[in-house]
N, CA, C and O atoms as a CHARMM CRD file, in Angstrom:
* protein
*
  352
    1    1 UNK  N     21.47900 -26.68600 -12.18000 PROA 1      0.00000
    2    1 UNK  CA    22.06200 -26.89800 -10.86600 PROA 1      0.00000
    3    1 UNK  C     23.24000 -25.94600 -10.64200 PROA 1      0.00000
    4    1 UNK  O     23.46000 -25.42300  -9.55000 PROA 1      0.00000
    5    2 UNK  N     23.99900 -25.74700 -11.75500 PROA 2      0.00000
    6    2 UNK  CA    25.15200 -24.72700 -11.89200 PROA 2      0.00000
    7    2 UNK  C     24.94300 -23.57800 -11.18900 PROA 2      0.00000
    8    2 UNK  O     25.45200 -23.04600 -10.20200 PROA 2      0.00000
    9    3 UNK  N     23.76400 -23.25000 -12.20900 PROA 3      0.00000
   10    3 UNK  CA    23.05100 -22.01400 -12.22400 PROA 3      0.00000
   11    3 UNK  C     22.63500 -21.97000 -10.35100 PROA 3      0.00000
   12    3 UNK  O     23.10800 -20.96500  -9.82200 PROA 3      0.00000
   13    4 UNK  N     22.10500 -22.59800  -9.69300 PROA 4      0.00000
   14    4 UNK  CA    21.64600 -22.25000  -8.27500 PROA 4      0.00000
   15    4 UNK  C     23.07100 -22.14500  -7.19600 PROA 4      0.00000
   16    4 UNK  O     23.13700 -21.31500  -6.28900 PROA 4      0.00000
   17    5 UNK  N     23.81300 -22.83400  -7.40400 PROA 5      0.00000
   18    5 UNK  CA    25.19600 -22.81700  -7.01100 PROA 5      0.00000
   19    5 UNK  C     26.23500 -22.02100  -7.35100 PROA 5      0.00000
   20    5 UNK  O     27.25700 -22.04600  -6.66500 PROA 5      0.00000
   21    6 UNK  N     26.15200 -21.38800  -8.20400 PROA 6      0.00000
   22    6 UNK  CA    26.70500 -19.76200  -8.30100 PROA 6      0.00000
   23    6 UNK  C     25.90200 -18.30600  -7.72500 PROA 6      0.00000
   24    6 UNK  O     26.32300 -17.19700  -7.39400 PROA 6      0.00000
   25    7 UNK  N     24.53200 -18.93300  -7.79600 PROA 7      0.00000
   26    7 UNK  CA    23.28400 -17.71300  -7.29300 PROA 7      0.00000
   27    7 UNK  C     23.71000 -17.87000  -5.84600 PROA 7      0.00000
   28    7 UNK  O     24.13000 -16.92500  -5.17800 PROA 7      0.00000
   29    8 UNK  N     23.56800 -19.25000  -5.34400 PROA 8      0.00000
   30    8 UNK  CA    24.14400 -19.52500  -3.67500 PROA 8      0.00000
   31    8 UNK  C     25.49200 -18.48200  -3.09500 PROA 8      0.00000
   32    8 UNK  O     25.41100 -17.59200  -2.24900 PROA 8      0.00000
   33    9 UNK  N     26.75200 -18.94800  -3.88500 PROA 9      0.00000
   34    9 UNK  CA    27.65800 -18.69900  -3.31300 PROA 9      0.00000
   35    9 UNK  C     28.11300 -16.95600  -3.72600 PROA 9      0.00000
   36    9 UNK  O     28.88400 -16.35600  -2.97700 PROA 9      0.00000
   37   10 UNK  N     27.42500 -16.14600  -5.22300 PROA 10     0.00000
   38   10 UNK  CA    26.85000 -14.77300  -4.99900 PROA 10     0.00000
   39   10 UNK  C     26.31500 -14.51800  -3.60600 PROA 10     0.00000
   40   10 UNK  O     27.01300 -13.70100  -3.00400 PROA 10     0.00000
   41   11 UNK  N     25.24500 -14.99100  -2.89100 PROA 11     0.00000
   42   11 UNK  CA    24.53900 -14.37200  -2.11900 PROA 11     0.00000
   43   11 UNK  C     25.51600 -14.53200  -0.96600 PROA 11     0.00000
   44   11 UNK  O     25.62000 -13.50900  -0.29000 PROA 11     0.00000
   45   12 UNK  N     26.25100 -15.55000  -0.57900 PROA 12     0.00000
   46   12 UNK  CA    26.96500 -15.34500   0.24100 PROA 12     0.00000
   47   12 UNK  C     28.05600 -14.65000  -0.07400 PROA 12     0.00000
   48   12 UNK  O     28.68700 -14.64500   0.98400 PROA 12     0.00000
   49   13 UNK  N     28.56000 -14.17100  -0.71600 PROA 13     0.00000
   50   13 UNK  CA    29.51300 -13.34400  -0.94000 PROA 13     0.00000
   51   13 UNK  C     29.35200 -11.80400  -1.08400 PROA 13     0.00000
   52   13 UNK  O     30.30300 -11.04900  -0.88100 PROA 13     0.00000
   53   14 UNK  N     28.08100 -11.34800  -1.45200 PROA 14     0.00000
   54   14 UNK  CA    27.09600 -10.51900  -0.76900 PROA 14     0.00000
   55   14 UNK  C     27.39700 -10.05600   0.57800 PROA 14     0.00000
   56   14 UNK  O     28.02700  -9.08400   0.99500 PROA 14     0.00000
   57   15 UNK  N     26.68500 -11.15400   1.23400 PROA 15     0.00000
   58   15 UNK  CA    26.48200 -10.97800   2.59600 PROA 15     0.00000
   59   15 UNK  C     27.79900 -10.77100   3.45200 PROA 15     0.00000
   60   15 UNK  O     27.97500  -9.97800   4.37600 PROA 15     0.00000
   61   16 UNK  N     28.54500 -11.55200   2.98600 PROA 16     0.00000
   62   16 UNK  CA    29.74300 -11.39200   3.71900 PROA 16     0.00000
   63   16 UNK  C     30.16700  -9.79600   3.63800 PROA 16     0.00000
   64   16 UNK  O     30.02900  -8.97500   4.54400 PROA 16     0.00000
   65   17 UNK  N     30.81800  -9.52400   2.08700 PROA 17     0.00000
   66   17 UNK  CA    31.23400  -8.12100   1.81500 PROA 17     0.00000
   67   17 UNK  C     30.14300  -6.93000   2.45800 PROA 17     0.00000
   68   17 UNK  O     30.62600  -5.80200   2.56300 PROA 17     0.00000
   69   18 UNK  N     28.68600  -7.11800   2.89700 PROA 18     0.00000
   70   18 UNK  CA    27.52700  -6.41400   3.20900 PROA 18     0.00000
   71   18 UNK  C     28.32000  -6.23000   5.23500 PROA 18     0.00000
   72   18 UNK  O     28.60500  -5.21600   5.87200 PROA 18     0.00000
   73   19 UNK  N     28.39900  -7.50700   5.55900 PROA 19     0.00000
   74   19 UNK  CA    29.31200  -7.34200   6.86600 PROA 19     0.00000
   75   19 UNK  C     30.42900  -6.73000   7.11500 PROA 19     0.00000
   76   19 UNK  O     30.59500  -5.87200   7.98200 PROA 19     0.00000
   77   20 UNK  N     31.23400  -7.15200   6.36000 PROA 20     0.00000
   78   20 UNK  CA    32.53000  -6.27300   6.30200 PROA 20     0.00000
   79   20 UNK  C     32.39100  -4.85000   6.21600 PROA 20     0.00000
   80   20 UNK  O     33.29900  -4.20200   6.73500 PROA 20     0.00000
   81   21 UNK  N     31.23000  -4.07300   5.54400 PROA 21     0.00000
   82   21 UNK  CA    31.32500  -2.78000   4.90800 PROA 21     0.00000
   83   21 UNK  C     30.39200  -1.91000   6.20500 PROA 21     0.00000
   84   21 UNK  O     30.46100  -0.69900   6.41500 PROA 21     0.00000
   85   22 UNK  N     29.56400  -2.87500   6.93800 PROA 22     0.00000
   86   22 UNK  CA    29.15300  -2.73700   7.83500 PROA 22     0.00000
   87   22 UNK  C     29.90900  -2.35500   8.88200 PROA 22     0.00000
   88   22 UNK  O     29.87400  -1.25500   9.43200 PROA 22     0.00000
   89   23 UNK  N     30.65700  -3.35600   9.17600 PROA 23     0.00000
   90   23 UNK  CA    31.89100  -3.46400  10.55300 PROA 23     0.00000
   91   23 UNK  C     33.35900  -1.85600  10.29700 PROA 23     0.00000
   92   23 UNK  O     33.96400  -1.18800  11.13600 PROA 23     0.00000
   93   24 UNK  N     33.38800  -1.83600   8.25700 PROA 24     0.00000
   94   24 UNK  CA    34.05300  -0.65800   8.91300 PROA 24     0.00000
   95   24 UNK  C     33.26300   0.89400   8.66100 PROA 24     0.00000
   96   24 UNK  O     33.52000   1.99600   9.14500 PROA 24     0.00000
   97   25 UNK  N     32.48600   0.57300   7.95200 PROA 25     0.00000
   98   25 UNK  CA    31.25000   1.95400   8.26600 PROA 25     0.00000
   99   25 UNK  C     31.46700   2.18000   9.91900 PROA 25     0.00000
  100   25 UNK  O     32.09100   3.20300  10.20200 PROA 25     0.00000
  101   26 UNK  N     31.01700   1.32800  11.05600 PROA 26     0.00000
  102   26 UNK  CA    31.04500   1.17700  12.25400 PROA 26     0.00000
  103   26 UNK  C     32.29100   1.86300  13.26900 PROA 26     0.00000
  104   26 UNK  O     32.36400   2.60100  14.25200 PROA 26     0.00000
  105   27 UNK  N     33.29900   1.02900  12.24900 PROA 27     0.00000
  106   27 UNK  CA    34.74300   1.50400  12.88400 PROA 27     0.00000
  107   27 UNK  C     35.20500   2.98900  12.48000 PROA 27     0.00000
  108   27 UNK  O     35.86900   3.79100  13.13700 PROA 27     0.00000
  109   28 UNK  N     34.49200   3.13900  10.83500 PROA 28     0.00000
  110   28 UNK  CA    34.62400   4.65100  10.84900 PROA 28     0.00000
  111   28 UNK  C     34.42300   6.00100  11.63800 PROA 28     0.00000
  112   28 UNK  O     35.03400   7.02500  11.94400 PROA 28     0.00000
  113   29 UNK  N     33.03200   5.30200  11.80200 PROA 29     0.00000
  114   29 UNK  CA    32.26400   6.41500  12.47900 PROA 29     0.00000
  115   29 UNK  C     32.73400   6.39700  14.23900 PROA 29     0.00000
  116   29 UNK  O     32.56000   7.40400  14.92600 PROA 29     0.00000
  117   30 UNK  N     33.23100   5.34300  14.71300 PROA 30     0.00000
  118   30 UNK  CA    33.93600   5.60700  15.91000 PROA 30     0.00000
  119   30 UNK  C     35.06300   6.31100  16.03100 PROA 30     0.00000
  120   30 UNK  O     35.28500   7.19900  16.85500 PROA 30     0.00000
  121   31 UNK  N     35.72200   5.93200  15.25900 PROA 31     0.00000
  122   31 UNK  CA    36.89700   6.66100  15.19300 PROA 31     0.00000
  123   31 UNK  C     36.70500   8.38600  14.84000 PROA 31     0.00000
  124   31 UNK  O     37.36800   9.26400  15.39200 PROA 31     0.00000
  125   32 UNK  N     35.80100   8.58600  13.95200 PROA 32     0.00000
  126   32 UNK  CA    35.16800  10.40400  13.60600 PROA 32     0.00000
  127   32 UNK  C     34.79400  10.89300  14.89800 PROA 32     0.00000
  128   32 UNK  O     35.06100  12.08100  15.08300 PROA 32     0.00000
  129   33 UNK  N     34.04500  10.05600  16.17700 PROA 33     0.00000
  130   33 UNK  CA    33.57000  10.27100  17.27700 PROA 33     0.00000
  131   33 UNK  C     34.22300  10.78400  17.99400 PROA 33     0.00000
  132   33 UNK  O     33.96800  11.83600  18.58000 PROA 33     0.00000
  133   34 UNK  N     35.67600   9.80400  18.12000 PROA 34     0.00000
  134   34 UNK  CA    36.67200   9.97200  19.17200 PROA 34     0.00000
  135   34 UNK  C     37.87900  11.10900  18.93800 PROA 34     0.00000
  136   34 UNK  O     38.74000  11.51200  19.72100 PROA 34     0.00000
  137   35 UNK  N     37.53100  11.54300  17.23200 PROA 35     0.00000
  138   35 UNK  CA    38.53000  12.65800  16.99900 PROA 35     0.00000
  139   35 UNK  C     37.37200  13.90100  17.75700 PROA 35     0.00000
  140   35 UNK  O     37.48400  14.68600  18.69900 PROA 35     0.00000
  141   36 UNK  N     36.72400  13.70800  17.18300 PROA 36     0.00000
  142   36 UNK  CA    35.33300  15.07900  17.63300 PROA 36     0.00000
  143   36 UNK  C     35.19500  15.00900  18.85500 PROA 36     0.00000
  144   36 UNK  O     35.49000  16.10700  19.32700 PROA 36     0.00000
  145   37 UNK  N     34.86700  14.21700  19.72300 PROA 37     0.00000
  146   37 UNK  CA    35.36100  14.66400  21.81000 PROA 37     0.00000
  147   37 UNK  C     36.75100  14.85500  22.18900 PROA 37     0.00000
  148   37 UNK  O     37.05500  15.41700  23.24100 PROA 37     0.00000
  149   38 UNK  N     37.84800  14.27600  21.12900 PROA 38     0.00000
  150   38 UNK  CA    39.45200  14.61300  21.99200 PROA 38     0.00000
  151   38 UNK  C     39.49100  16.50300  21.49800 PROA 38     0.00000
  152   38 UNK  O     39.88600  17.32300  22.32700 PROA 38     0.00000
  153   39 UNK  N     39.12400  16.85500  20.37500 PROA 39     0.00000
  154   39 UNK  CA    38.95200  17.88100  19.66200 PROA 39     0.00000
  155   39 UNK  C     38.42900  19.02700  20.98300 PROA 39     0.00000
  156   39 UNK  O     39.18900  19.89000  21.42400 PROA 39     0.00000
  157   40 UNK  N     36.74200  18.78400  21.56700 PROA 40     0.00000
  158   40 UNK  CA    35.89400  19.31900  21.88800 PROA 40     0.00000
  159   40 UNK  C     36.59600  18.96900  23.55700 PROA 40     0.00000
  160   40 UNK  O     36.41800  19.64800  24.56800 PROA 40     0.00000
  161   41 UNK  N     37.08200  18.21900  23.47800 PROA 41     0.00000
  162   41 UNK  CA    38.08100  18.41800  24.76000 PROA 41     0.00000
  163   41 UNK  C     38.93900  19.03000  25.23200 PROA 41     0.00000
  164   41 UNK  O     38.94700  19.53200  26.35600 PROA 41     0.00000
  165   42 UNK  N     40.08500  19.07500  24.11900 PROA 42     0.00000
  166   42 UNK  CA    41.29400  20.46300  24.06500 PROA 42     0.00000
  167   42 UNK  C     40.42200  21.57000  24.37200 PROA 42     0.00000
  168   42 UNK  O     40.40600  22.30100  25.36200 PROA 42     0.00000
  169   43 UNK  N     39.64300  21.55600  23.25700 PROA 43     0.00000
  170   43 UNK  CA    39.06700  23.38100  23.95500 PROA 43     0.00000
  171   43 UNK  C     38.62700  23.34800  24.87400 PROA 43     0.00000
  172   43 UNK  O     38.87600  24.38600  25.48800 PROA 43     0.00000
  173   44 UNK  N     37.80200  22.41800  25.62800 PROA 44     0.00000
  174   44 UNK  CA    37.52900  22.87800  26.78900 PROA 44     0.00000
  175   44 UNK  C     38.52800  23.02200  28.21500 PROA 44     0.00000
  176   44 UNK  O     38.35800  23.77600  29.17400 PROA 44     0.00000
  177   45 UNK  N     39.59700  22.03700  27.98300 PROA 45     0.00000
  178   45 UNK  CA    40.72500  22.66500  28.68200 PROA 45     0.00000
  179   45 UNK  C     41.37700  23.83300  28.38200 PROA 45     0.00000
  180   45 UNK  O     41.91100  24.21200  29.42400 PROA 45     0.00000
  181   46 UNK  N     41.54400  24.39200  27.72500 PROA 46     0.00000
  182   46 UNK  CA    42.09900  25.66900  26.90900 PROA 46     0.00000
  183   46 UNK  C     41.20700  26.81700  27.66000 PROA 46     0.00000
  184   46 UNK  O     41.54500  27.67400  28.47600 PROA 46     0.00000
  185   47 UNK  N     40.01200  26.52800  27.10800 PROA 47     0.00000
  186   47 UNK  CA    38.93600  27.56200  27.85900 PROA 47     0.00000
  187   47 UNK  C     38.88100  27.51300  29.38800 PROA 47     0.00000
  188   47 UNK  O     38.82900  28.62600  29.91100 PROA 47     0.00000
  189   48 UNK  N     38.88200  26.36500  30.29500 PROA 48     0.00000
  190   48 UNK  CA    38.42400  26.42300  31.43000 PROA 48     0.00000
  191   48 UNK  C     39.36300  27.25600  32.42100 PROA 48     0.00000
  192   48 UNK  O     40.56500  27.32900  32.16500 PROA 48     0.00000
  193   49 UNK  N     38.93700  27.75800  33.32000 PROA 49     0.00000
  194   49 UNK  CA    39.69700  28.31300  34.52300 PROA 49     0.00000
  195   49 UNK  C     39.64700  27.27700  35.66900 PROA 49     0.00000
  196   49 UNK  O     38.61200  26.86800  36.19500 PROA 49     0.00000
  197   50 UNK  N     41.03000  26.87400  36.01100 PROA 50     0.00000
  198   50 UNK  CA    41.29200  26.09800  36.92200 PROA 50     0.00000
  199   50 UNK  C     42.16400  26.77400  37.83900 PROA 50     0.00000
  200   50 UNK  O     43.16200  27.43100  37.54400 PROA 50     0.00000
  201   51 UNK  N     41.53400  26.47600  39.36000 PROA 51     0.00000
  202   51 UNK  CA    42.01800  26.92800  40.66700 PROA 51     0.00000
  203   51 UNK  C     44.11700  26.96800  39.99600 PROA 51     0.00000
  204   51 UNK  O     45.01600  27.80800  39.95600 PROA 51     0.00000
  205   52 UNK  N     44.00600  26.06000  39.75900 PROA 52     0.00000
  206   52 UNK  CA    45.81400  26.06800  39.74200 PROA 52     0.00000
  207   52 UNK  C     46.26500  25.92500  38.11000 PROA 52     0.00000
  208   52 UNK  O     45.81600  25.05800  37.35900 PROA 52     0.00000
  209   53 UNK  N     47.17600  26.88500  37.75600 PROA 53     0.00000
  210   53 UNK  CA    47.43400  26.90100  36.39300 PROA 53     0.00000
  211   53 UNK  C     47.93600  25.49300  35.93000 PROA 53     0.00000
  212   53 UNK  O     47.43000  24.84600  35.01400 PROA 53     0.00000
  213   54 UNK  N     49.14500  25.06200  36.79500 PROA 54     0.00000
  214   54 UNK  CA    49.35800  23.65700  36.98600 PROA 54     0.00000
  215   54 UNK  C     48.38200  22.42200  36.24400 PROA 54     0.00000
  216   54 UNK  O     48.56600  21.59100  35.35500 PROA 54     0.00000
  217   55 UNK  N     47.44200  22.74100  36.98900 PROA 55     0.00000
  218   55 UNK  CA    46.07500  21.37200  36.70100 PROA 55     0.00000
  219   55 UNK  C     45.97700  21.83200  35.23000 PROA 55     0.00000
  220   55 UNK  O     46.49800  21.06300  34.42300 PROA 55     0.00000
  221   56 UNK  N     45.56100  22.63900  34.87600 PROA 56     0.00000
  222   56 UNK  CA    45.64800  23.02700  33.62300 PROA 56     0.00000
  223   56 UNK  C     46.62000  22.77900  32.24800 PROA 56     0.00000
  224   56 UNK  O     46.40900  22.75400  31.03500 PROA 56     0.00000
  225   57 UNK  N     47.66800  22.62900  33.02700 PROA 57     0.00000
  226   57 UNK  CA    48.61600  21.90000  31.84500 PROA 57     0.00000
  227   57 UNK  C     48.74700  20.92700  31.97900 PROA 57     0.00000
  228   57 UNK  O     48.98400  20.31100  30.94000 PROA 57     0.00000
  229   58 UNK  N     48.69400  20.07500  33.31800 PROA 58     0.00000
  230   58 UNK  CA    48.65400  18.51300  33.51800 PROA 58     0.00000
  231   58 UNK  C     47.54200  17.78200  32.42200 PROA 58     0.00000
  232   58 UNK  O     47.88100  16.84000  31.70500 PROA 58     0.00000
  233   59 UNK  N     45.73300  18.55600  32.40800 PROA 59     0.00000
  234   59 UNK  CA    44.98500  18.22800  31.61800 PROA 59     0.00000
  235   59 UNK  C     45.35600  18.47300  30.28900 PROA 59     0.00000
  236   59 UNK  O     44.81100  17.83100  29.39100 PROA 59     0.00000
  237   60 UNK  N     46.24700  19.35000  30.03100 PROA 60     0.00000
  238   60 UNK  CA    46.32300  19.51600  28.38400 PROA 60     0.00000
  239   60 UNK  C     47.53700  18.58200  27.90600 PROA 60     0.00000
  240   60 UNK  O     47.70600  18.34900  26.71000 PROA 60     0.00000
  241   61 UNK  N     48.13900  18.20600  28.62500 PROA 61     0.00000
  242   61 UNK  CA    48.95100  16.92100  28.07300 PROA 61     0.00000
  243   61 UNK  C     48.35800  15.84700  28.61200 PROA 61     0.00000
  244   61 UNK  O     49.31800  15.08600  28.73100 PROA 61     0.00000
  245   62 UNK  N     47.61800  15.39500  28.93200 PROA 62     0.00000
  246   62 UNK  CA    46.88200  14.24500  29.83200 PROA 62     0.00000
  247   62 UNK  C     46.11200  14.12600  28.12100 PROA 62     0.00000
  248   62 UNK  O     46.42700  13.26200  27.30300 PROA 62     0.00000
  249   63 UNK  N     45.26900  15.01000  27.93200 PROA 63     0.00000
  250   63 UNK  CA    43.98400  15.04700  26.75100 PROA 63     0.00000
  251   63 UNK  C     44.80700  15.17200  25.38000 PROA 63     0.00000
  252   63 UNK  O     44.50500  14.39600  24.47300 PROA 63     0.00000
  253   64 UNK  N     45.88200  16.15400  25.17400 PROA 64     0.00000
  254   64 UNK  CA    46.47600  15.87100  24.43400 PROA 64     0.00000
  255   64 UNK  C     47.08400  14.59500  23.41800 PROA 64     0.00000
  256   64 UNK  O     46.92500  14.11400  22.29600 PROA 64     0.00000
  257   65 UNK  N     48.10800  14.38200  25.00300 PROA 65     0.00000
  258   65 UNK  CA    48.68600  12.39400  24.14700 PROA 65     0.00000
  259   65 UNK  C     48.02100  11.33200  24.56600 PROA 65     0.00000
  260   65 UNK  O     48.44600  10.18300  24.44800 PROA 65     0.00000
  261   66 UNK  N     46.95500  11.64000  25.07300 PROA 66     0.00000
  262   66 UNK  CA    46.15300  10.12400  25.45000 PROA 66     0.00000
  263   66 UNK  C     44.86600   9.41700  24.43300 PROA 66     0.00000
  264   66 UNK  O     44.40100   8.27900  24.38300 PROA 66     0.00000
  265   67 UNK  N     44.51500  10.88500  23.55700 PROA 67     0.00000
  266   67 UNK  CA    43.83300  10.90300  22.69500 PROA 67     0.00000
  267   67 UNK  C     42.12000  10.69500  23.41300 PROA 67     0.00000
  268   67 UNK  O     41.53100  11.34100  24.27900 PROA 67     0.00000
  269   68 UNK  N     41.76300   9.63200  22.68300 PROA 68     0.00000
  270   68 UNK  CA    40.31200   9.99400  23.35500 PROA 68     0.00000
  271   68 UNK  C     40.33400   9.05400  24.90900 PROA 68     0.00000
  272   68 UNK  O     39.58200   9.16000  25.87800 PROA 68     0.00000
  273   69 UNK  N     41.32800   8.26900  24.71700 PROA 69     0.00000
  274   69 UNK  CA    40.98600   7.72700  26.38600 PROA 69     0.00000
  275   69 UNK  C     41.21600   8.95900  27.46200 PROA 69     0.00000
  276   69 UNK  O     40.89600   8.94500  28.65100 PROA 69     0.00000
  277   70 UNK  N     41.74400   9.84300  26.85600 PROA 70     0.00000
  278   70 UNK  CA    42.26900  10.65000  28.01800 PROA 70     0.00000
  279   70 UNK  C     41.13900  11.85500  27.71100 PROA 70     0.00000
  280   70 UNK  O     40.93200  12.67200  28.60800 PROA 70     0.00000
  281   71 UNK  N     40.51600  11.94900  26.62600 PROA 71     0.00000
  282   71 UNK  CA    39.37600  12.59800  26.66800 PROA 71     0.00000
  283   71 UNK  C     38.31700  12.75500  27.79500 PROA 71     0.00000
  284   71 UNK  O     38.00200  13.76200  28.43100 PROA 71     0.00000
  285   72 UNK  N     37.69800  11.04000  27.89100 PROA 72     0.00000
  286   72 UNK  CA    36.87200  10.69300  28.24800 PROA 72     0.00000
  287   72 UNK  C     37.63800  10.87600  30.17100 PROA 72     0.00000
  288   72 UNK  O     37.05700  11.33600  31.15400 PROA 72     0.00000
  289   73 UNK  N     38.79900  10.42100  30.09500 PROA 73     0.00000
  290   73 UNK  CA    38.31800  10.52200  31.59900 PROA 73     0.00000
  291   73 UNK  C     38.97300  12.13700  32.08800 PROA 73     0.00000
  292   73 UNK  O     39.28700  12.47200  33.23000 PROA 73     0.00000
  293   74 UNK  N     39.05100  12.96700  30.81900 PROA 74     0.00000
  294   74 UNK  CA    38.54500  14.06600  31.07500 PROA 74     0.00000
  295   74 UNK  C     37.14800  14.90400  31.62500 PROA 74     0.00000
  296   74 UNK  O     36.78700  15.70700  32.48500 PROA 74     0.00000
  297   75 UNK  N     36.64300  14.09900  30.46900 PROA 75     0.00000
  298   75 UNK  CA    34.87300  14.40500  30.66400 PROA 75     0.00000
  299   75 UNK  C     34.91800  14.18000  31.66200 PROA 75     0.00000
  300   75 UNK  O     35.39100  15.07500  32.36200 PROA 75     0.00000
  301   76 UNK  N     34.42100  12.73200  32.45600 PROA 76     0.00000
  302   76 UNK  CA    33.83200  12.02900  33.72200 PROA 76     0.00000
  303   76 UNK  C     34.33000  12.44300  35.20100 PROA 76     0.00000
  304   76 UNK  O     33.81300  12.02100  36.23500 PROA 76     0.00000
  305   77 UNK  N     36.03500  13.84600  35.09100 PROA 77     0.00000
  306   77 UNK  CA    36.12400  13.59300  35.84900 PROA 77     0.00000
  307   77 UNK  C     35.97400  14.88200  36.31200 PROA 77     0.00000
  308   77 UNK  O     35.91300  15.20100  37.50000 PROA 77     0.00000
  309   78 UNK  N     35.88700  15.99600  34.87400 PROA 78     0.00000
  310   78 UNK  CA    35.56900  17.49800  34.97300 PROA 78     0.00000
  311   78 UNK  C     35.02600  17.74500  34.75400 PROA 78     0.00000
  312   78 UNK  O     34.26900  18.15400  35.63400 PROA 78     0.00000
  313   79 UNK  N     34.51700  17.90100  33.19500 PROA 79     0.00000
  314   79 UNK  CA    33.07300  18.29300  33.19500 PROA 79     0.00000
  315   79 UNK  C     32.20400  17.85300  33.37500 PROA 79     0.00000
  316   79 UNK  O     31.21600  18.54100  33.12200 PROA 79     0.00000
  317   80 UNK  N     32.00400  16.65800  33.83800 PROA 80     0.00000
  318   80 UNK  CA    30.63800  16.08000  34.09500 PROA 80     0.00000
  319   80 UNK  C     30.56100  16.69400  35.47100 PROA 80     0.00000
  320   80 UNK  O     29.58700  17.38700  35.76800 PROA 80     0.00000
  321   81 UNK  N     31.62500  16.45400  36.39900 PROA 81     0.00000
  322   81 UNK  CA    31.22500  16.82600  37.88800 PROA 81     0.00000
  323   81 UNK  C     30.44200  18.22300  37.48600 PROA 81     0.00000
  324   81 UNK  O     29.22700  18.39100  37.58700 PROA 81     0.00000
  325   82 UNK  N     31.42500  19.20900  36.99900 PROA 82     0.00000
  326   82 UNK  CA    31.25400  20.76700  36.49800 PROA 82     0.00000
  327   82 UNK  C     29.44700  20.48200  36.36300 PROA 82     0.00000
  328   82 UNK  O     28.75200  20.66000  37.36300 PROA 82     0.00000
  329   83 UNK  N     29.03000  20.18300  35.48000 PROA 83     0.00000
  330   83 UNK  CA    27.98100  19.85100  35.08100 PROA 83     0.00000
  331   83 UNK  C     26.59700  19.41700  36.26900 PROA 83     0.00000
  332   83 UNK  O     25.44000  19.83600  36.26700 PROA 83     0.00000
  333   84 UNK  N     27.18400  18.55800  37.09200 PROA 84     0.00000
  334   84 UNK  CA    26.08400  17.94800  38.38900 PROA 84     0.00000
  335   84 UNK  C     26.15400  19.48900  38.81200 PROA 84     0.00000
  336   84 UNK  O     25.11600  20.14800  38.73800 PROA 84     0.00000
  337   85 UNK  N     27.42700  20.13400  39.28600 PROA 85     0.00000
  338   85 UNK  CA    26.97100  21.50300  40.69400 PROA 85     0.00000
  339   85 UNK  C     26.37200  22.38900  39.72600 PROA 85     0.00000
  340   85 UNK  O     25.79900  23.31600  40.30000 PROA 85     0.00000
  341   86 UNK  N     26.28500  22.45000  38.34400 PROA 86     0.00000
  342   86 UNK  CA    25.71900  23.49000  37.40100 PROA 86     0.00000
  343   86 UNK  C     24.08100  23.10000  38.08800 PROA 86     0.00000
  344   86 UNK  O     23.40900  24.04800  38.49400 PROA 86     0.00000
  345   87 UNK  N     23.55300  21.77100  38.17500 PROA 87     0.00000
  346   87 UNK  CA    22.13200  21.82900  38.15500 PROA 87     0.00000
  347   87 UNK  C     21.66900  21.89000  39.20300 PROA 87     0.00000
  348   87 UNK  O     20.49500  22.21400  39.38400 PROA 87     0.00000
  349   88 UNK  N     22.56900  21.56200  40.23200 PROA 88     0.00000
  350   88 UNK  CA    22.01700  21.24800  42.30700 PROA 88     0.00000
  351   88 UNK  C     21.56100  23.10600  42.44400 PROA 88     0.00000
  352   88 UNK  O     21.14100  23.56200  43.50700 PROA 88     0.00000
């Protein structure tokens, strides 16, 4: 009986540590994500030509200290547009 009640509370202890390693595998790889678009973001402000030099430094401290939130509504609000008149 010992014996099934240590096999029991192994398997849950398993499973648990199997979740945990899961959840930060998960959190790892988000976080690798969000360095690799704030990254792939700088350069593309760096690179882009914008009507006003201005906008241009507003985005590079915007993308800069905002990290990836400021990435993203980098993307959605430049290059993606950039992107729609690339295909019309």
């Amino acid at each position: 009986m010992e014996s099934i009640i240590g096999l029991f509370g192994t398997l849950i202890m398993l499973g648990i540590f199997s979740f945990f390693g899961l959840f930060y595998l998960a959190l790892f790889s988000f976080i690798i994500l969000a360095i690799v678009l704030w990254i792939i973001m700088l350069i593309d402000v760096v690179k882009r030509d914008f009507p006003n030099e201005n906008d241009k430094t507003m985005w590079l401290l915007v993308v800069a200290l905002t990290s990836w939130i400021g990435s993203l509504i980098y993307y959605f609000t430049i290059v993606n547009k950039d992107q729609k008149k690339k295909h019309k």
